[in-house]
C-alpha positions, 0 to 999 in steps of 0.5 A: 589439060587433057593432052598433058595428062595423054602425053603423060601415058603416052611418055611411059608406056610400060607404067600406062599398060600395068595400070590399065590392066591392074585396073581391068582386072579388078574390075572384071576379074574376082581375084582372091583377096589377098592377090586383089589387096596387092594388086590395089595397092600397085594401083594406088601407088601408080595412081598417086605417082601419076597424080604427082607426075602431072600436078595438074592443079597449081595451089 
């Protein structure tokens, strides 16, 4: 499970860089709030494409 969810990351990079550093910025940054409401949406869609990318869980 792990190795398909590092070889996903791995498979798009560009995509892995802008979530990693959408996510460090709201983390440790206090952007305002409008900016940090984009930025959370960008890190909601990029969090729901990759949940889909994976599907990690067959139901």
């Amino acid at each position: 499970m792990f190795k398909k969810i590092i070889t996903s990351l791995i498979d798009q990079p560009i995509l892995t860089s802008v979530f990693v550093s959408d996510l460090m910025v709201l983390l440790f940054h206090r952007p305002p709030f409008f900016f940090s409401l984009l930025m959370f949406s960008g890190l909601l869609a990029m969090t729901m494409y990759f949940g889909q990318k994976l599907s990690l869980f067959k139901i």
